[in-house]
ROGU-628641 format. One line per 5 residues: their letters; for each residue x, y, z of C-alpha. Coordinates in Angstrom, 2 decimals, padded with zeros to 5 digits, m for minus. Layout:
BEGIN
A = X Y Z ~ ...
***
This chain:
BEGIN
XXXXX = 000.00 000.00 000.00 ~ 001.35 003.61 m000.66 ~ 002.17 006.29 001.39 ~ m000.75 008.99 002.92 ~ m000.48 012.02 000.61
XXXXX = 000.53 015.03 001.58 ~ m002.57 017.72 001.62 ~ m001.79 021.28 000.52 ~ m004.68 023.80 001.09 ~ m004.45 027.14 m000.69
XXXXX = m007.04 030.13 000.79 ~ m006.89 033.38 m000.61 ~ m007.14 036.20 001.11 ~ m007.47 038.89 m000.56 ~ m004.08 039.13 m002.70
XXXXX = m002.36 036.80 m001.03 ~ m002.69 033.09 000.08 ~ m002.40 030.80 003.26 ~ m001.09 027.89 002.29 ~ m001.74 024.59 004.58
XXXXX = 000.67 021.78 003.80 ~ m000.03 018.87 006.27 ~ 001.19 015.17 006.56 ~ 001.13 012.51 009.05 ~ m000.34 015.13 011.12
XXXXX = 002.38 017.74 010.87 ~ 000.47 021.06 009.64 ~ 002.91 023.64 008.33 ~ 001.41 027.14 007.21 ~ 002.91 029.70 005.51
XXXXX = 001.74 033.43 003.50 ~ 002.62 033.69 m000.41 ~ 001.73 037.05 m002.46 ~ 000.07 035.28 m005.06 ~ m001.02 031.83 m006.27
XXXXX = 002.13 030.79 m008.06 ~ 004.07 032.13 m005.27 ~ 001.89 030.17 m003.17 ~ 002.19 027.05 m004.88 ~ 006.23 027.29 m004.70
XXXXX = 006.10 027.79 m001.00 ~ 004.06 024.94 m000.98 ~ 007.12 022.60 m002.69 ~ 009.41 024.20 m000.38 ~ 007.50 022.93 002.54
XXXXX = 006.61 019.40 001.29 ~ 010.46 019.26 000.61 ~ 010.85 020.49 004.51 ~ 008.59 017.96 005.65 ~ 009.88 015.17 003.30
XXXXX = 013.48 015.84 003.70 ~ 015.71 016.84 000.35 ~ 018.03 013.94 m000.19 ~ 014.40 011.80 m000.41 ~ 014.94 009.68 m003.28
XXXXX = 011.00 008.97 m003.64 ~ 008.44 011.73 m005.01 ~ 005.79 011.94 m002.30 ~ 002.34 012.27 m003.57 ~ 000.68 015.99 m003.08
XXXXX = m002.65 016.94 m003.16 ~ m003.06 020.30 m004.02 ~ m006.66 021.63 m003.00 ~ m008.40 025.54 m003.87 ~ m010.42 025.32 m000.20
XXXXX = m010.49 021.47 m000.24 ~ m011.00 021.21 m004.33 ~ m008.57 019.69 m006.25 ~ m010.30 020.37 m009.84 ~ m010.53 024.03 m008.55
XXXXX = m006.76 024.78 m007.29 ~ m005.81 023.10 m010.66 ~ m008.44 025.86 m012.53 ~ m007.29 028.61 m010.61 ~ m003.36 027.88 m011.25
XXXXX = m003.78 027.30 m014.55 ~ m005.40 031.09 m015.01 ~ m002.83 032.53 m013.00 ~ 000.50 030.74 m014.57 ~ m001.36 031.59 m018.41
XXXXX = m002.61 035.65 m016.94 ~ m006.41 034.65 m017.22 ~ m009.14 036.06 m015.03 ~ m010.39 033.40 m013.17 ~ m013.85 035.45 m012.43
XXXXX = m016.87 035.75 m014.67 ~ m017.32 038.99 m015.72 ~ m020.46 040.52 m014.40 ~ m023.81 041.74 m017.05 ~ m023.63 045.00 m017.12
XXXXX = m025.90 046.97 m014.45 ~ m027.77 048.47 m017.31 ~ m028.21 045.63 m019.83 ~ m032.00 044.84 m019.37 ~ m032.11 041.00 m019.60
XXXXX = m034.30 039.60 m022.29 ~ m036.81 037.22 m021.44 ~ m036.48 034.25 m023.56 ~ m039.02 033.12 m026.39 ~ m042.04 030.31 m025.36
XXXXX = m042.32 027.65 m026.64 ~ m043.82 027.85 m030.02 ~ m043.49 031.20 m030.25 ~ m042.36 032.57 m033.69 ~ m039.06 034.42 m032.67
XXXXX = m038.90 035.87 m036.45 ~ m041.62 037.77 m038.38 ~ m041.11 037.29 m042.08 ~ m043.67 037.95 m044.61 ~ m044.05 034.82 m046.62
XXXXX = m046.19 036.09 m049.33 ~ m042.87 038.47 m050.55 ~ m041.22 034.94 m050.81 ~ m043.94 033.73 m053.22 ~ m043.90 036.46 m055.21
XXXXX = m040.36 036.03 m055.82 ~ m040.68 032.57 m056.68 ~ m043.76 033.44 m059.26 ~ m041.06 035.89 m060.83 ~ m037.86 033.48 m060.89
XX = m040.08 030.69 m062.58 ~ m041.31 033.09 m065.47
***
């Protein structure tokens, strides 16, 4: 059986980020300005907790507030310089309601289509 994981938990707050890195029940925290800064002070640690002249790669678990899929979104953004916020409708955009069902969403005269026709086939 392998070895228990090591957890690293990133919060922001506000610019920066606490970063959790625990294993075996050894919790070491630590500030970074930034995600990416975060996520190297993260290696730093699990190499502090691991030891450096470990031979093995431990396994790390890198979670955005206990979400792995969402620390992976939110790196990504930051390494590429993405926004990782939707960008609110404006205040003054009225929002449409949207069409029944069965409700003709396109006025077109057809009769201007048959008259067209009558002319093409002549």
């Amino acid at each position: 059986m392998g070895a228990t994981p090591i957890l690293v938990n990133y919060q922001p707050q506000g610019e920066d980020w606490t970063v959790n890195v625990e294993s075996d029940g050894t919790v070491l925290t630590e500030q970074a300005p930034g995600l990416i800064a975060a996520r190297d002070r993260a290696d730093q640690m699990v190499e502090q907790l691991t030891g450096a002249d470990n031979d093995r790669k431990p396994t790390v678990v890198h979670l955005l507030e206990g979400d792995a899929f969402a620390f992976t979104t939110a790196y990504l953004h930051a390494r590429h310089g993405l926004s990782t916020q939707p960008k609110p409708p404006a205040v003054d955009t009225p929002v449409a309601e949207p069409p029944t069902v069965g409700e003709n969403t396109q006025e077109m005269d057809l009769s201007e289509l048959a008259d067209d026709k009558a002319e093409t086939d002549n």
